[in-house]
C-alpha positions as MATLAB code, in Angstrom:
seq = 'XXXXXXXXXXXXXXXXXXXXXXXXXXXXXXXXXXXXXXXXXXXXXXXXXXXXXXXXXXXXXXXXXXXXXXXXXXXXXXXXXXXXXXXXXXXXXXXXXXXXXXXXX';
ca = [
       9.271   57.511   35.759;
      12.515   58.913   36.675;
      16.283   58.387   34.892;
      16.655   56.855   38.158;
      13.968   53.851   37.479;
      14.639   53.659   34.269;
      18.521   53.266   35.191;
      17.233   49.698   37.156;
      14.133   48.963   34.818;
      16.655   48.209   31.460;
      19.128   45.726   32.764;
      16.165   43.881   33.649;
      14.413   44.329   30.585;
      18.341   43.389   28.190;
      18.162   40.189   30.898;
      14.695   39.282   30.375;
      15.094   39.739   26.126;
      18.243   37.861   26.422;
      17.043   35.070   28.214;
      13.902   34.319   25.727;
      15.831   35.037   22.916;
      18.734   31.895   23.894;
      15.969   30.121   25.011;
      14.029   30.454   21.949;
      16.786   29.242   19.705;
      17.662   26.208   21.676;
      13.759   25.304   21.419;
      13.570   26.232   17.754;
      16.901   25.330   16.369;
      15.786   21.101   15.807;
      12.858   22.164   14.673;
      13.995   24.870   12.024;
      16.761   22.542   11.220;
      14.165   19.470   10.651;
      11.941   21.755    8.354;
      15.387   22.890    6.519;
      16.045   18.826    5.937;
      12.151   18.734    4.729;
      12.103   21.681    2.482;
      15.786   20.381    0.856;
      13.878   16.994   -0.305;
      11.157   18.668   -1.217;
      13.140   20.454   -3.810;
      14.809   17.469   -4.550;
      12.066   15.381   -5.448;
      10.838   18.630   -7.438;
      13.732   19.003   -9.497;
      14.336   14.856  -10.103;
      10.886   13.267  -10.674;
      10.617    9.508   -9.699;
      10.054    8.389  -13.748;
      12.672    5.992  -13.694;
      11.607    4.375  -10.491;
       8.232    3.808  -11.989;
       9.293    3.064  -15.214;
      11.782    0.367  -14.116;
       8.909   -0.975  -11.722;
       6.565   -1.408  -14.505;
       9.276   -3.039  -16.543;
       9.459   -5.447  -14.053;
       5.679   -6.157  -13.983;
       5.314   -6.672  -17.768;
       8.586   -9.029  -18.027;
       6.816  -11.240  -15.226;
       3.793  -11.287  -17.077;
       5.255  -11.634  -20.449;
       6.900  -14.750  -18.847;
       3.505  -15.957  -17.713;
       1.703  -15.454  -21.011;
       4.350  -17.536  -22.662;
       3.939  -20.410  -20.152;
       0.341  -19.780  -20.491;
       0.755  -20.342  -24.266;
       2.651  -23.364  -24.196;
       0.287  -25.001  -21.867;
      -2.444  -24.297  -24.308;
      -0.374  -25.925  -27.242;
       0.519  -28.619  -25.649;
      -3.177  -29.300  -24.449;
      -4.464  -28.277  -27.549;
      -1.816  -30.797  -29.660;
      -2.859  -33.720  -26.812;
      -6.248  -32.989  -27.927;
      -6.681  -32.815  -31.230;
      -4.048  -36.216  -32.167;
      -6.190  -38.568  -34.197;
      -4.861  -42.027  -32.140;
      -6.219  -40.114  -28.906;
      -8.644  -39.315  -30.146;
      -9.975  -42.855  -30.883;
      -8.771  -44.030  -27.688;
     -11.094  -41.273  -26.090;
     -14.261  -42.124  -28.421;
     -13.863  -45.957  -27.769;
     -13.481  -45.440  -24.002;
     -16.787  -43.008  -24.239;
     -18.429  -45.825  -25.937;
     -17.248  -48.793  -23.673;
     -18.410  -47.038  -20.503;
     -21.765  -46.371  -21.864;
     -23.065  -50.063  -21.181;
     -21.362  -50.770  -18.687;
     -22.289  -47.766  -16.750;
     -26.253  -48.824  -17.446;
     -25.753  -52.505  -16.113;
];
């Protein structure tokens, strides 16, 4: 290969690296820029842990079933009162007793 080849042969060669290399960034740049986005909440979620999130969301669940055990617990006085009141508790032993016969005639 001559100077006189080699003269021709590197224009081509500057035009050729040029064109991959602006071609190359304008097919990588949303993609590097998307992975800089990814990295950057990576980090964040490194450097702030969710805790609080979790801890207010489990805060939440026990209120609601605090809430429910209390209704729970009233329900069971109230049936428990209903049930153990001496007048009902006649009426219930006389009404067992009337139906007896009358369920065998």
């Amino acid at each position: 290969m001559g100077p006189g080849q080699l003269e021709i042969l590197a224009p081509m060669v500057f035009a050729v690296i040029l064109t991959l290399t602006i071609g190359g960034v304008i097919l990588l740049k949303p993609i590097a820029n998307k992975l800089g986005t990814l990295l950057e909440a990576m980090a964040k979620e490194k450097q702030e842990p969710r805790l609080t999130e979790d801890l207010g969301h489990i805060r939440e669940l026990l209120e609601t079933m605090n809430g429910r055990l209390s209704l729970l617990e009233e329900r069971q006085d109230f049936t428990d009162a209903l049930l153990n009141d001496p007048e009902r508790r006649k009426l219930r032993l006389k009404g067992t007793v009337g139906e007896g016969p009358a369920a065998g005639s």
